[in-house]
CHARMM-style PDB file with segment names, atoms N, HN, CA, C and O in Angstrom:
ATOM      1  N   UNK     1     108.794  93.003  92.177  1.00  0.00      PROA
ATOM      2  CA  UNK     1     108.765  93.919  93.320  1.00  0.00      PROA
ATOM      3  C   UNK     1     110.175  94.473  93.553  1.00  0.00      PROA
ATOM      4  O   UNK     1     111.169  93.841  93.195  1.00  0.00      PROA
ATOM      5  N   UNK     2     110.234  95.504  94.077  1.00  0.00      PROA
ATOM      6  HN  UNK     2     109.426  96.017  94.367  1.00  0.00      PROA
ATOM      7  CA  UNK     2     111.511  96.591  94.655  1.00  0.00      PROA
ATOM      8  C   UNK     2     111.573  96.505  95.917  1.00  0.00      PROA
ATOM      9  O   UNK     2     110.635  96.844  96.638  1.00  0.00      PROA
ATOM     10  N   UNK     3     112.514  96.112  96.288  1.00  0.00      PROA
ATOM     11  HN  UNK     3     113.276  95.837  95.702  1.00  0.00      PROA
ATOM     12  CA  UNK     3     112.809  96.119  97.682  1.00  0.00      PROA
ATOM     13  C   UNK     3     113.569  97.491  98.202  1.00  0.00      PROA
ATOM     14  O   UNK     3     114.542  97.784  97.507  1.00  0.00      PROA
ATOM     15  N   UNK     4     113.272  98.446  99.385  1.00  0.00      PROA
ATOM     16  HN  UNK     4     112.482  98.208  99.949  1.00  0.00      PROA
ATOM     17  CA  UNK     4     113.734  99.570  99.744  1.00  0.00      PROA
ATOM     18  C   UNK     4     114.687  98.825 101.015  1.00  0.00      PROA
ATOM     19  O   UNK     4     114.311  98.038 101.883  1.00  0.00      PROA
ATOM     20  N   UNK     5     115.751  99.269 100.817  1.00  0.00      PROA
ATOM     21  HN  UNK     5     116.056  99.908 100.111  1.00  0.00      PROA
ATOM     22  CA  UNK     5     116.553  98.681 102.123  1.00  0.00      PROA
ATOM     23  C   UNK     5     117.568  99.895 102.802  1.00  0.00      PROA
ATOM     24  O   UNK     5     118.010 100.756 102.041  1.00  0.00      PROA
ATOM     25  N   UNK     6     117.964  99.932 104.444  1.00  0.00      PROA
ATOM     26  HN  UNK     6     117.605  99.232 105.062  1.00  0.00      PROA
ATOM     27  CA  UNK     6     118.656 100.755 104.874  1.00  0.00      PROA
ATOM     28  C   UNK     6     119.565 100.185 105.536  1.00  0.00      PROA
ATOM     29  O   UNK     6     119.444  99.301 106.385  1.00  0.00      PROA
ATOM     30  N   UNK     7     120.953 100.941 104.959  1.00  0.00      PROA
ATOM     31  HN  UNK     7     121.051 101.659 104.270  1.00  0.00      PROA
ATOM     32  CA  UNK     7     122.851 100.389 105.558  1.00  0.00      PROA
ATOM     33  C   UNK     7     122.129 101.470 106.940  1.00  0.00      PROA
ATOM     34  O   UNK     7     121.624 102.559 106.668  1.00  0.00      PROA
ATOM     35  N   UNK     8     122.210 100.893 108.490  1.00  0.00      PROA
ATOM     36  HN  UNK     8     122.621 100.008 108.711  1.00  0.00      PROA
ATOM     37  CA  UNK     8     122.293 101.485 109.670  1.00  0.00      PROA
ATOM     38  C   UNK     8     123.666 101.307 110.071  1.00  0.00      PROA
ATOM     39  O   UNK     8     123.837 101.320 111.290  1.00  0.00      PROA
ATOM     40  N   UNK     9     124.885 101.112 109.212  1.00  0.00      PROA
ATOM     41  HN  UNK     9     124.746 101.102 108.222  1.00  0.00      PROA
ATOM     42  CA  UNK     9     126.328 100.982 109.826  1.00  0.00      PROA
ATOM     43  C   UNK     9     126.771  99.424 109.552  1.00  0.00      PROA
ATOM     44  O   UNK     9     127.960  99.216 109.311  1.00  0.00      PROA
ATOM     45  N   UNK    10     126.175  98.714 109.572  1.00  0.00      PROA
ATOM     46  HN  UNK    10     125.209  98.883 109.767  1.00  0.00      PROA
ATOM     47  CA  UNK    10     126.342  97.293 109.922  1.00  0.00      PROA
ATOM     48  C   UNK    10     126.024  96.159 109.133  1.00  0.00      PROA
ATOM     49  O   UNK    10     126.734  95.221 108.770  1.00  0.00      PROA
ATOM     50  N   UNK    11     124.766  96.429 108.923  1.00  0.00      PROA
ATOM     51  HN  UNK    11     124.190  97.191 109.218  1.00  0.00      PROA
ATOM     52  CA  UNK    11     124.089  95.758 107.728  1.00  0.00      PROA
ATOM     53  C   UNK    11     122.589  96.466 107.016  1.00  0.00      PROA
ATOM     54  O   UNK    11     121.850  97.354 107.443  1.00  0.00      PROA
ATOM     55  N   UNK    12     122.548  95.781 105.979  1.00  0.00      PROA
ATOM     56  HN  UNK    12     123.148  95.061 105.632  1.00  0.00      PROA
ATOM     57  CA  UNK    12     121.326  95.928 105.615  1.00  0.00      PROA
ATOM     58  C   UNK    12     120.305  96.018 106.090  1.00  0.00      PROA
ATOM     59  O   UNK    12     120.192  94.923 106.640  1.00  0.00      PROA
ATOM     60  N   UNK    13     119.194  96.702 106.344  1.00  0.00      PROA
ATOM     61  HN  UNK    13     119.285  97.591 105.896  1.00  0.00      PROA
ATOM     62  CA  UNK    13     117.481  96.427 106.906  1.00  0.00      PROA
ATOM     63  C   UNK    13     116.390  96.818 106.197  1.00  0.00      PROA
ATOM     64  O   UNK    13     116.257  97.971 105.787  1.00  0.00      PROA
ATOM     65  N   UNK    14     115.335  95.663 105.962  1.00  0.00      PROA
ATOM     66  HN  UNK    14     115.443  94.726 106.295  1.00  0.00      PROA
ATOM     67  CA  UNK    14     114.450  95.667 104.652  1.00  0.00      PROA
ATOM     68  C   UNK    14     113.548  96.834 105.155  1.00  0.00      PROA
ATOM     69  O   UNK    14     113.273  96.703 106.348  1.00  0.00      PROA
ATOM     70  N   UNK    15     112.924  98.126 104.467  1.00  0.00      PROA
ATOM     71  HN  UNK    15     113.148  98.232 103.498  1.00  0.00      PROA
ATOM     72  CA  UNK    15     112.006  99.074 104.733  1.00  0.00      PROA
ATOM     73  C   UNK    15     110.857  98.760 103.947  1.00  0.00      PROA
ATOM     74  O   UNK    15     110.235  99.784 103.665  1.00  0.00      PROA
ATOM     75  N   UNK    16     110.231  97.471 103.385  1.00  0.00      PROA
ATOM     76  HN  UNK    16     110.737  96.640 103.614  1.00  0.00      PROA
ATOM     77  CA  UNK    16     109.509  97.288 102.265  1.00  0.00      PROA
ATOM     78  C   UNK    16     109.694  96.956 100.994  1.00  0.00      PROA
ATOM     79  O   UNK    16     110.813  96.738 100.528  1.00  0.00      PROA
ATOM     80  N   UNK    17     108.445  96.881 100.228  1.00  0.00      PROA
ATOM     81  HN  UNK    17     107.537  97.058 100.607  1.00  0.00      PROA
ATOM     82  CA  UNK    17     108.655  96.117  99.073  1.00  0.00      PROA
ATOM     83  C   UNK    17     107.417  97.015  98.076  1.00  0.00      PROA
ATOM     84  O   UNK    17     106.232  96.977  98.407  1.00  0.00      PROA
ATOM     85  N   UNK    18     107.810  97.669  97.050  1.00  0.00      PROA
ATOM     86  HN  UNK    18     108.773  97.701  96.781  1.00  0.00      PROA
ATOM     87  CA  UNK    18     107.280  98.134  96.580  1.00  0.00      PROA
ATOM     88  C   UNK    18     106.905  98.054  94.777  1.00  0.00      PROA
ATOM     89  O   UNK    18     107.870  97.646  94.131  1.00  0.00      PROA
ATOM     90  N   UNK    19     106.205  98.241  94.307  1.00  0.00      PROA
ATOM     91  HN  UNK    19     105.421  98.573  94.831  1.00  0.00      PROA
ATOM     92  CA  UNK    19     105.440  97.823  92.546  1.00  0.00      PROA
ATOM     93  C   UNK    19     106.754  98.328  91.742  1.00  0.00      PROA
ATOM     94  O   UNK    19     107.108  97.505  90.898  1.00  0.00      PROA
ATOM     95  N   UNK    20     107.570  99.511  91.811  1.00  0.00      PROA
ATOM     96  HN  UNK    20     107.283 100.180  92.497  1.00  0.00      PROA
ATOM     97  CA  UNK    20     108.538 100.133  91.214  1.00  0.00      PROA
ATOM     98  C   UNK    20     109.468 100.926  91.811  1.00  0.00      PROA
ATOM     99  O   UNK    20     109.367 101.258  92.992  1.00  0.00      PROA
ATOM    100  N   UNK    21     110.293 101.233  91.162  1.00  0.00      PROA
ATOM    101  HN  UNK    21     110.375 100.963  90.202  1.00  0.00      PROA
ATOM    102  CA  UNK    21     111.637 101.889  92.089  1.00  0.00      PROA
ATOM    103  C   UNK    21     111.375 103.161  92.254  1.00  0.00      PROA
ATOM    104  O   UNK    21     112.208 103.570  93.062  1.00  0.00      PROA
ATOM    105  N   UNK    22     110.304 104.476  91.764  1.00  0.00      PROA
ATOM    106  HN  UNK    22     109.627 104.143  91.107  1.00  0.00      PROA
ATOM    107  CA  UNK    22     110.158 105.159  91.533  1.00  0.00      PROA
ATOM    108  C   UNK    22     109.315 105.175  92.986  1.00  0.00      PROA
ATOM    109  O   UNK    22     109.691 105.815  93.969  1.00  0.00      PROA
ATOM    110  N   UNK    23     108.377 104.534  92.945  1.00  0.00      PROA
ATOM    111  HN  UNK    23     108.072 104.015  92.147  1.00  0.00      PROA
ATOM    112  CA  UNK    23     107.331 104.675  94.437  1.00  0.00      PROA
ATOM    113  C   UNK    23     108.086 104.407  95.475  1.00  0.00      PROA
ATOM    114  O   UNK    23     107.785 104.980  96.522  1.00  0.00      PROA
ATOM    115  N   UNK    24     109.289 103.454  95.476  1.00  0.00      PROA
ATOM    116  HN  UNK    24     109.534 102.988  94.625  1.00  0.00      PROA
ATOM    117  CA  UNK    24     110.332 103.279  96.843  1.00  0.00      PROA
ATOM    118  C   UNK    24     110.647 104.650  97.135  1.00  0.00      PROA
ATOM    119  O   UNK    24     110.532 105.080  98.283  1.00  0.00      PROA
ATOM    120  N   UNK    25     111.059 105.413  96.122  1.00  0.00      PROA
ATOM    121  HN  UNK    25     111.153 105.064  95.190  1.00  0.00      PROA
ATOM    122  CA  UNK    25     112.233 106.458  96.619  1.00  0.00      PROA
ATOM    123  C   UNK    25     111.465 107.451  97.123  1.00  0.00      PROA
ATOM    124  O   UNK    25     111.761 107.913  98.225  1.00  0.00      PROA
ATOM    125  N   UNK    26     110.098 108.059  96.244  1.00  0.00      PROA
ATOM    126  HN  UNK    26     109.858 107.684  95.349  1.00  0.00      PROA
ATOM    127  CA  UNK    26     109.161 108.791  96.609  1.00  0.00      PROA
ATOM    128  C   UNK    26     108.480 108.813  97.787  1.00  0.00      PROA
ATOM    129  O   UNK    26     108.120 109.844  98.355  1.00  0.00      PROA
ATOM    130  N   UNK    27     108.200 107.136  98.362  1.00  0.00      PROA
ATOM    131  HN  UNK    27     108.492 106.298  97.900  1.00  0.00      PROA
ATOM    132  CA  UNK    27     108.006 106.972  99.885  1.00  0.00      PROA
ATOM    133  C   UNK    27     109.236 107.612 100.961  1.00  0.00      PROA
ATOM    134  O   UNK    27     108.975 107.912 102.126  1.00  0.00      PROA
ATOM    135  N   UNK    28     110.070 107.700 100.587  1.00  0.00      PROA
ATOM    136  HN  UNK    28     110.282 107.456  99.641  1.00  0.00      PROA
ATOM    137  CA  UNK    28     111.093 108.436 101.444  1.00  0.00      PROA
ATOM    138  C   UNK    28     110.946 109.860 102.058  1.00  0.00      PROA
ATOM    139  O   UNK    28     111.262 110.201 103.198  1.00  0.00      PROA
ATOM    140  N   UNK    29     110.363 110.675 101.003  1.00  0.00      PROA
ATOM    141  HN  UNK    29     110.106 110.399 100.077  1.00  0.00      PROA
ATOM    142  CA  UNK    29     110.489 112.041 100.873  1.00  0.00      PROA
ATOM    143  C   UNK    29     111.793 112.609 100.861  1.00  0.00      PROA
ATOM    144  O   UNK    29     112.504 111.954 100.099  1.00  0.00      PROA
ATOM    145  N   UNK    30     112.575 113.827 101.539  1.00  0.00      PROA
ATOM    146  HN  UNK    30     111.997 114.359 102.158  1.00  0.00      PROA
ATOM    147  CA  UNK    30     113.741 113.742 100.604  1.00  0.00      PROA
ATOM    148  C   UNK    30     115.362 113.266 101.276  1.00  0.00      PROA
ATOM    149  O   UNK    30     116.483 113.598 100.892  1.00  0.00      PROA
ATOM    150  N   UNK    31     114.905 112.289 102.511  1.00  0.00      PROA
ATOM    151  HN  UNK    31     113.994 112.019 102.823  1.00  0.00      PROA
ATOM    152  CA  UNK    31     115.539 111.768 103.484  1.00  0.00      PROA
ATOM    153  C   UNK    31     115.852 110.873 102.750  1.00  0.00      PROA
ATOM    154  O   UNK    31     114.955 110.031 102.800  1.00  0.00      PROA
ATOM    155  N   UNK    32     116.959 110.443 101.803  1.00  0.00      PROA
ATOM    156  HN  UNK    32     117.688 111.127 101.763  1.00  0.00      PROA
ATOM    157  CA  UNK    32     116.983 109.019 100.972  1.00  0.00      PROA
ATOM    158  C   UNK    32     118.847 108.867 101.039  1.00  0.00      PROA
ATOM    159  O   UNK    32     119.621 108.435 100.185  1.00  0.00      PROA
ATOM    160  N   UNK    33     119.157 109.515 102.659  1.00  0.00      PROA
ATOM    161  HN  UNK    33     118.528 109.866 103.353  1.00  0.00      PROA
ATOM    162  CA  UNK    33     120.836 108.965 102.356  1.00  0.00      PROA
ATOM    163  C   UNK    33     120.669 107.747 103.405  1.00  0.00      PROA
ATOM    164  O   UNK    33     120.018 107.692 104.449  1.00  0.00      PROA
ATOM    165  N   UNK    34     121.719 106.516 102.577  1.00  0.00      PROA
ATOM    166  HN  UNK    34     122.247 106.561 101.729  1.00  0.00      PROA
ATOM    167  CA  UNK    34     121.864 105.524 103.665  1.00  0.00      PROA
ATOM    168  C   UNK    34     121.151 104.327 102.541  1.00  0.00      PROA
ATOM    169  O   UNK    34     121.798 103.299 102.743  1.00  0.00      PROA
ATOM    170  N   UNK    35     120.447 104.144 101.815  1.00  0.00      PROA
ATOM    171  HN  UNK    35     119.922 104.979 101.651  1.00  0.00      PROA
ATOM    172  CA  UNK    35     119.233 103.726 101.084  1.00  0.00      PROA
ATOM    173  C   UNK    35     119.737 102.846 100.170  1.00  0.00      PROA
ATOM    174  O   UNK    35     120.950 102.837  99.960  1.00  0.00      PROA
ATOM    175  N   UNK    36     119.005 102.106  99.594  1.00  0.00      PROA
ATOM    176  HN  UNK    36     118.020 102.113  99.764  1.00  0.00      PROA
ATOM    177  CA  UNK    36     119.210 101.453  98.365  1.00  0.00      PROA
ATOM    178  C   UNK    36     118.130 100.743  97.712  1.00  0.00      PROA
ATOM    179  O   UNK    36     117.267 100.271  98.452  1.00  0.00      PROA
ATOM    180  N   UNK    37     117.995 100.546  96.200  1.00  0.00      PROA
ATOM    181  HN  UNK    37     118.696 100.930  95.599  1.00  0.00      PROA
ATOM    182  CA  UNK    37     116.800  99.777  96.105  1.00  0.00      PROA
ATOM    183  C   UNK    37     117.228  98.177  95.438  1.00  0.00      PROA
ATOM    184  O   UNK    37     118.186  98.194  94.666  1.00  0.00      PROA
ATOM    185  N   UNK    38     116.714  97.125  95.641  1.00  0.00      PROA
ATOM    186  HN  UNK    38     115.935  97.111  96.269  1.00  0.00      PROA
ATOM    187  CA  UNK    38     117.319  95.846  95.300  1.00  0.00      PROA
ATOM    188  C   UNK    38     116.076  95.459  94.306  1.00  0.00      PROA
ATOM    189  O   UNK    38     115.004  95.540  94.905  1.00  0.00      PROA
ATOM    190  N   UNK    39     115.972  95.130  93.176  1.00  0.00      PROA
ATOM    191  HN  UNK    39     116.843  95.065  92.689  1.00  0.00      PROA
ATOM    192  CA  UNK    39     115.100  93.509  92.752  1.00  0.00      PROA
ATOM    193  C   UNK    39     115.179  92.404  93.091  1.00  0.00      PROA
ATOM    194  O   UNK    39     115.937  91.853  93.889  1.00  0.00      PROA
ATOM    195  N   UNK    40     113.952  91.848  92.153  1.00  0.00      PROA
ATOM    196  HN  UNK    40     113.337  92.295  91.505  1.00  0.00      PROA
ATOM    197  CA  UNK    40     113.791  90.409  92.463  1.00  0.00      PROA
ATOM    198  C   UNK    40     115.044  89.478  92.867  1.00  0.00      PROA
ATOM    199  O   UNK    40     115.237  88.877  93.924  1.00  0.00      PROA
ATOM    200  N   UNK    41     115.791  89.540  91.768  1.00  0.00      PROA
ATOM    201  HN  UNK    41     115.634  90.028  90.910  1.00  0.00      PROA
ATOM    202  CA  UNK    41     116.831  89.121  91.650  1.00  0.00      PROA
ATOM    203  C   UNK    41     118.678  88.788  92.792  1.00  0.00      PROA
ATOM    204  O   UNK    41     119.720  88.135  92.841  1.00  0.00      PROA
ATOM    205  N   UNK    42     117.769  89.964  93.524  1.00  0.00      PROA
ATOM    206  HN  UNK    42     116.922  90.494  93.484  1.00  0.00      PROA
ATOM    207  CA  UNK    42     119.028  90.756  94.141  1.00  0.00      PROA
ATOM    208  C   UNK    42     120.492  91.810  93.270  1.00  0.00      PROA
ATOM    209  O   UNK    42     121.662  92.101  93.516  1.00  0.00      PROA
ATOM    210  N   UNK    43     119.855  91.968  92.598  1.00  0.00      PROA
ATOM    211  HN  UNK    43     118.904  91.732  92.398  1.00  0.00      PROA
ATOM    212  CA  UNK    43     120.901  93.031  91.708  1.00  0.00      PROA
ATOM    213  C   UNK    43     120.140  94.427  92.535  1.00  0.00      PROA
ATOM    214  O   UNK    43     118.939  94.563  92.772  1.00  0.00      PROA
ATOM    215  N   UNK    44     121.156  95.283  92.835  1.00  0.00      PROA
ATOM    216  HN  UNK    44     122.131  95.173  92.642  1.00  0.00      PROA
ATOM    217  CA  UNK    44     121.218  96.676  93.611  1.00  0.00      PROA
ATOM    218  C   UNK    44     121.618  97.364  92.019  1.00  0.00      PROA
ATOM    219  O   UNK    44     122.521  97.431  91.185  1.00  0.00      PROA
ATOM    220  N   UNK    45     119.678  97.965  92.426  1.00  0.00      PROA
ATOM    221  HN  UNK    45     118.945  97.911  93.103  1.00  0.00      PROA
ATOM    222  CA  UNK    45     119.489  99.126  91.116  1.00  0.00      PROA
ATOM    223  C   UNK    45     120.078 100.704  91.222  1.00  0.00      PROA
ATOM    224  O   UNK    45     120.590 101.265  90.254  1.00  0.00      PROA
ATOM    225  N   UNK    46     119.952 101.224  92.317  1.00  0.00      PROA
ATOM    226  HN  UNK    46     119.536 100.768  93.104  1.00  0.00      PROA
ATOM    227  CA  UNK    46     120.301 101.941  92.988  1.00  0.00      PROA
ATOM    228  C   UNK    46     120.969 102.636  94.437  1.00  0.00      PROA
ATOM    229  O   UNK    46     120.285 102.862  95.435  1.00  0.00      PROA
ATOM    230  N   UNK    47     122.115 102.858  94.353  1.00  0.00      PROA
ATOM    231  HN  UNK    47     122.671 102.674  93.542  1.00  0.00      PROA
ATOM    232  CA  UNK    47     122.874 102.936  96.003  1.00  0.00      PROA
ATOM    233  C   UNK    47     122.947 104.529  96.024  1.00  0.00      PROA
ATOM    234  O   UNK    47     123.428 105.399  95.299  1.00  0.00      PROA
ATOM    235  N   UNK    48     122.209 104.473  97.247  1.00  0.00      PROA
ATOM    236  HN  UNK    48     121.817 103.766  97.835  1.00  0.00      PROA
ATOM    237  CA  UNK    48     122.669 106.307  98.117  1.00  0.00      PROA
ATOM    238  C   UNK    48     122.988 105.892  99.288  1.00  0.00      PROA
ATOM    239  O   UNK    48     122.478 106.253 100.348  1.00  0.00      PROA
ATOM    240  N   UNK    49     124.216 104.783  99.068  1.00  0.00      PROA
ATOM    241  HN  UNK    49     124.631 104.489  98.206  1.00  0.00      PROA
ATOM    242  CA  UNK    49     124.839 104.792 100.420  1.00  0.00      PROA
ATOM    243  C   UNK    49     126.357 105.411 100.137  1.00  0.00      PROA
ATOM    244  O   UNK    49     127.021 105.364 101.172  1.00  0.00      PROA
ATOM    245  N   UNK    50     126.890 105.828  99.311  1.00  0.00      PROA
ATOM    246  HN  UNK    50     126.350 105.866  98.471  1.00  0.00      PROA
ATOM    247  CA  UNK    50     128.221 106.283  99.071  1.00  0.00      PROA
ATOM    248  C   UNK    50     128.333 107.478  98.878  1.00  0.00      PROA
ATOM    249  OT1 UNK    50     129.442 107.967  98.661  1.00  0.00      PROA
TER     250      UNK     50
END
């Protein structure tokens, strides 16, 4: 699973958990600054927080 998470300034906050990283970002529509997607693992696949 993909975890969708949002930096609000401070910390992290989980927005869900989704089958692939592709359906996280797409659930966004094209509002995706602030964002990031994490795995299982916790390795950060993708950051649109910078």
């Amino acid at each position: 699973m993909i975890k969708l998470e949002y930096f609000n300034g401070e910390s992290w906050v989980s927005c869900g958990e989704f089958g692939n990283e592709r359906i996280a970002w797409i659930s966004l529509g094209g509002d995706d600054f602030n964002y990031r997607t994490v795995d299982d693992s916790g390795v950060v696949l993708t950051d649109k927080s910078i």
